[in-house]
Each structure stands twice: as C-alpha cells, then as structure tokens.
C-alpha positions in Angstrom: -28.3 29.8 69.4 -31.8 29.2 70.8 -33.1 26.7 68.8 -32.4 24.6 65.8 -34.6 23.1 63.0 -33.8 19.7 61.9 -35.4 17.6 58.6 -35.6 13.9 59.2 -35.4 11.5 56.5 -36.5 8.3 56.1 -34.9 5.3 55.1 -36.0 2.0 53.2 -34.1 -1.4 53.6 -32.8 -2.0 49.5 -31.6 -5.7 51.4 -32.5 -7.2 54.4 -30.6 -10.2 55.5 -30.7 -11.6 59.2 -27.3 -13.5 59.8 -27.3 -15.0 63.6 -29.4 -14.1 67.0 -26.7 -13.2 69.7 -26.9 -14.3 73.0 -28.3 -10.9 74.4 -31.1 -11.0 71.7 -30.5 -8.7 69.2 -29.4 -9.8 65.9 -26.6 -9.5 63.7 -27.7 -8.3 60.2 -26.6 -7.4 56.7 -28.6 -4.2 55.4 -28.5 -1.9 52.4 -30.4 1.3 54.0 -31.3 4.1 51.3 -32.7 7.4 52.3 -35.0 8.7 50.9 -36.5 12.3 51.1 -39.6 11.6 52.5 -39.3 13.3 56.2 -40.1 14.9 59.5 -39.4 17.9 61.1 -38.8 18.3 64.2 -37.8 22.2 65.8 -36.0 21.9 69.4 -36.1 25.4 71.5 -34.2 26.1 74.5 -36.4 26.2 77.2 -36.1 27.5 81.0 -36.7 24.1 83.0 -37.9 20.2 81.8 -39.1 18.6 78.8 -41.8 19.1 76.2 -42.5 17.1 73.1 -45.3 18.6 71.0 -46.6 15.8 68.6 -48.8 14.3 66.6 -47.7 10.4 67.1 -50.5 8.4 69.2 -48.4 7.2 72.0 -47.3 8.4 75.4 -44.2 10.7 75.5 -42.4 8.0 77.6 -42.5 5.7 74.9 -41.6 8.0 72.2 -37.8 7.6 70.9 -37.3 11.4 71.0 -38.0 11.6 74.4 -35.6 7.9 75.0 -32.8 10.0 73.1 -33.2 13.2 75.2 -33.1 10.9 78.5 -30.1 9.1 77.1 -28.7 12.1 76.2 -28.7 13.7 79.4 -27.7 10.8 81.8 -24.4 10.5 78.9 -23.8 14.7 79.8 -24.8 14.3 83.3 -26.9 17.6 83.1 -30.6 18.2 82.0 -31.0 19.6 78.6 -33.9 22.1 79.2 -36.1 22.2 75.6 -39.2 22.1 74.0 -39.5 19.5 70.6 -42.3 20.7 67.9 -42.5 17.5 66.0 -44.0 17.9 62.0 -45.0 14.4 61.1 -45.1 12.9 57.5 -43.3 9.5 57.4 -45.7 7.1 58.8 -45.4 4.9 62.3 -44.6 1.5 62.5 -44.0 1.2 58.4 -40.4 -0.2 58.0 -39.2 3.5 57.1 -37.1 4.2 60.6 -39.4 7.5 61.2 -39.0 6.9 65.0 -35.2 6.2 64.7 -34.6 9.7 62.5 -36.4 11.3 65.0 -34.5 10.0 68.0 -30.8 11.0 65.8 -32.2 14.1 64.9 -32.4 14.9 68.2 -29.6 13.8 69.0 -28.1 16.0 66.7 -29.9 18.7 67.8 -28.5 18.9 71.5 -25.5 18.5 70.5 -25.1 21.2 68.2 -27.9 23.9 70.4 -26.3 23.2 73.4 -22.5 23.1 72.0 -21.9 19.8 73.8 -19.1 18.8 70.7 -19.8 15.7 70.8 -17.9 13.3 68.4 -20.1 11.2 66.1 -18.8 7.9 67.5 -20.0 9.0 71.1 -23.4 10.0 69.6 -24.1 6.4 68.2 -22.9 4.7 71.0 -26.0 6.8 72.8 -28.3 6.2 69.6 -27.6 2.1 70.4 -29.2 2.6 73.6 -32.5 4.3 71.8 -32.2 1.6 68.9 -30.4 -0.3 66.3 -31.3 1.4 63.2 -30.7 5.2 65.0 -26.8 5.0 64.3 -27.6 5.1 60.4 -29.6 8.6 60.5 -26.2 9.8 62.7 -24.0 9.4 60.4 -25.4 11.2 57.8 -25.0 8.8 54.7 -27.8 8.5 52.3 -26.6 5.0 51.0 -25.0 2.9 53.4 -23.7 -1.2 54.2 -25.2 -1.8 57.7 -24.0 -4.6 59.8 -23.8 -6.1 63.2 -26.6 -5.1 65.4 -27.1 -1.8 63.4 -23.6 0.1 64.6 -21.7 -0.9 61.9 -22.5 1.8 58.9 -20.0 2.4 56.0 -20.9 4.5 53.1 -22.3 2.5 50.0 -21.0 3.5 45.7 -24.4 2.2 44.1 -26.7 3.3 41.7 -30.0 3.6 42.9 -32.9 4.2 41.5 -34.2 7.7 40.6 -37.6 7.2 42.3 -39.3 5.0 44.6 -42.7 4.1 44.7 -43.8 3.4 48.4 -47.1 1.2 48.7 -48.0 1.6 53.0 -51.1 -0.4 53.8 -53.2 1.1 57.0 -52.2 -1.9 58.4 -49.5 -1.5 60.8 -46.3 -3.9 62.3 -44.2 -4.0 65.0 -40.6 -4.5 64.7 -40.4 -6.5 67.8 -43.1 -8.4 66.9 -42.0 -9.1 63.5 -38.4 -10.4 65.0 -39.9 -12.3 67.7 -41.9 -14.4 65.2 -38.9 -15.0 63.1 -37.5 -16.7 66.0 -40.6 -18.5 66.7 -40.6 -20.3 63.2 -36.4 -20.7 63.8 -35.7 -18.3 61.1 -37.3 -20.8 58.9 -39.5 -18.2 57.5 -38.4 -14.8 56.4 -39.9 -11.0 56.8 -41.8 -11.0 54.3 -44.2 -14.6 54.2 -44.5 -13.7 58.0 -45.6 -10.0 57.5 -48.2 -11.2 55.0 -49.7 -13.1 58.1 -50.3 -9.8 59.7 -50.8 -8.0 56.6 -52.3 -9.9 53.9 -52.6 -7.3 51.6 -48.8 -6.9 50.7 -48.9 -10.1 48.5 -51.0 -8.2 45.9 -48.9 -5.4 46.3 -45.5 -7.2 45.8 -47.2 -8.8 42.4 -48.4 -5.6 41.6 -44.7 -3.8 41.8 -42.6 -6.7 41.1 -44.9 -6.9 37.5 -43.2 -3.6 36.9 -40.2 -3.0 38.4 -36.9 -5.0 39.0 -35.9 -3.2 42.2 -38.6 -3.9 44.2 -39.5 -5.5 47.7 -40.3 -4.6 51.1 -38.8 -2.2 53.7 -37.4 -3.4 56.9 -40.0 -5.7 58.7 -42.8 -3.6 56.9 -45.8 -3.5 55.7 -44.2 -0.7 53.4 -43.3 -2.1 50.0 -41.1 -0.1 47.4 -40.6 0.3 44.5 -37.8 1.7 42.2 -38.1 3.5 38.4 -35.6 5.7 36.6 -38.4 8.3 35.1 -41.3 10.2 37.3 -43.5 9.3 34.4 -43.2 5.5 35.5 -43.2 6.4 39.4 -46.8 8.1 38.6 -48.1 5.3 36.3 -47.4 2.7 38.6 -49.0 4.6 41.4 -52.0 5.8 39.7 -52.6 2.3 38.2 -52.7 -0.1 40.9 -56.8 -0.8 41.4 -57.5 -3.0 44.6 -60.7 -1.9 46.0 -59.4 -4.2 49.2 -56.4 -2.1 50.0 -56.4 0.5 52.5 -53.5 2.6 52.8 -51.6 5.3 51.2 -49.3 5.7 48.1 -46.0 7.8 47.8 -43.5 8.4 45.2 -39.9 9.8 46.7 -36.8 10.3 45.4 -33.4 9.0 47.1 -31.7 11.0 49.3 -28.0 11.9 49.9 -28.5 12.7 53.9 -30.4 11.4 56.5 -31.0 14.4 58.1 -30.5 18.5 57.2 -30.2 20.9 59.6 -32.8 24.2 58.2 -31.3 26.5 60.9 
C-alpha cells in the first residue's frame, strides 16, 4: 500500500455542558457529539523523505493539527513517517464542527494503517489527546457518542436523532481557546452561547429563527455554527431557503447524521 484515502466527518455538539476546570486547565465536560456527513478528504502518499501538507486552510503548516498529529505520531513510533497529505476542504474552520480535530484522527488513522504500525485504538487516542480534546471522538469511529472528562472518555450513544440538520455558519469566526478562556473570565457565570453572541452577534437572530421551527436546535461546540434538526428534507430546505436577514453573512447547509466519523475510500 502506497497511499490511502480517508473521508473526515464532522461533528456537532447535540449538548454541551462544562462540569469543573481541572487544575492543569482543561475542563471536564459532558458532551453528546453527532456526526454528521458533512466532510474532508484528506489523501496521504508514501513519500521518499519529510513532510508535505498540500492545503487550502489559511495558516502555517506548524499550526495545522495534521501536521501536530504526524509529529506526535512519529515521536510515539520513534521513526519518521515519510508522506505527502492532499487535504480537500469543505467543513469550515474555527465553526464548532471539529474539522481540524477529524483531520488530525484521520491522519492518525492513516499512518497507522499505510505504514502497518498496528496500532491499538486506545494507543491512538492517547496520541490524539496530545493534538486535542475532541480528536479521540473522530478515533473511535462512533457516529453518536457520550463524551466525558477532558474529551477521552467516548462511549457509544442508542438515540434517535434527527434525519437532517440544518447548519446556520456566520462568516464570523471563533476560537475555542478564546471562547473557554472567557468562560473562565465571567467564572462560568455565563455560558457558550450569551458569550459567543459577544463575538458574534448575529447568532441571536439565527437561534430565534431555528428555535421558531425546530425543537432540536442550538449551537455547536463553542460556535458560531448553529443547527438545526427536522425529520423530512422538505422541512431542512424550507427552513434554509426561508430565513431572510439581509445582515447575515455566512453560509447555510443541510446534512444528514452520520454513523462514522471517518471512512476509509481506499
């Protein structure tokens, strides 16, 4: 095997709850994480000698999470893991949808299957931690999932979701560290959504919008995305095509949930 194509998926948060700060500064949460099959692509070669990461994400490769995960991954094997990564991008940055934590599992994933390391999938969270709290989720594969603890906690979820999601993502865009370091500001008086408002004003219209029509409805992670869930396509499309605010800036998409976090193509 030479290379290896992986899909991506993205996730939203169906509950977000944030339960204690730990002493080393990450939190402790209570999550329901849904994916959904809104993703990227990302196609790893083998390559003679170093790293490349072809992609279309705005930021330098050292602060990309696909090239944290192949570093991580290669001080863990204690060899280098010569390839090139072709990244296709649809699920957008910095939108409470986990594209740069899919990305880093993927791969993840990836190496350990094209260079036949057999790696279990304990030992490839435990590395994913390292990249970020949210990566263990797209590891293990489940499309509805409990997480808890500092995100390395994931057991598989029975619930009903919704057939399709309306996803509302402003322009705007948010940082989860910025949107954590806030909620420690106000002393976790305040939650995710009143203080992404602050940075994003435009979600309140969106939430009244959504929440108008649709009982499973809120917003993803520490956002801006907000979601919304309907049984029928029909509804999905109305609600989409209906919402008028000449003030909002951003883009509309209607997914459906998936079972997987990530597919291997070939």
């Amino acid at each position: 095997m030479h290379k290896i194509e992986i899909r991506a998926y993205a996730k939203i948060n169906l509950t977000l709850d944030i339960l204690d700060k730990l002493p080393n500064g990450y939190h402790k949460i209570n999550s329901i994480f849904q994916a959904i099959d809104l993703h990227d692509t990302l196609l790893i070669s083998k390559t003679e000698n170093g790293f490349y990461l072809k992609s279309p994400v705005d930021c330098s490769n050292e602060e990309n999470l696909i090239t944290k995960a192949w570093k991580k991954m290669n001080d863990f094997v204690k060899r280098k893991l010569s390839c090139a990564v072709n990244l296709s991008k649809n699920i957008p940055e910095s939108a409470g949808l986990g594209g740069g934590s899919s990305d880093a599992a993927a791969i993840l994933i990836g190496l350990n299957n094209l260079f036949k390391l057999n790696l279990g999938i304990d030992t490839i969270c435990k590395i994913g931690m390292q990249v970020g709290s949210d990566v263990p989720f797209f590891i293990h594969n489940i499309g509805t999932a409990l997480v808890e603890g500092i995100g390395e906690k994931v057991n598989i979820l029975e619930r009903k979701s919704a057939n399709f999601y309306v996803l509302a993502k402003p322009d705007q865009k948010i940082s989860t560290s910025e949107i954590y370091s806030l909620f420690d500001q106000y002393d976790r008086k305040k939650n995710f959504f009143e203080l992404a408002q602050n940075i994003c004003p435009s979600i309140k219209e969106i939430y009244s919008y959504l929440s108008s029509i649709s009982n499973d409805c809120g917003m993803s992670g520490t956002g801006p995305t907000m979601f919304a869930g309907f049984n029928f396509y029909a509804d999905a499309l109305k609600a989409k095509d209906n919402f008028i605010d000449e003030r909002f800036k951003g883009n509309f998409y209607i997914c459906k949930p998936s079972d997987k976090t990530y597919k291997i193509i070939h």
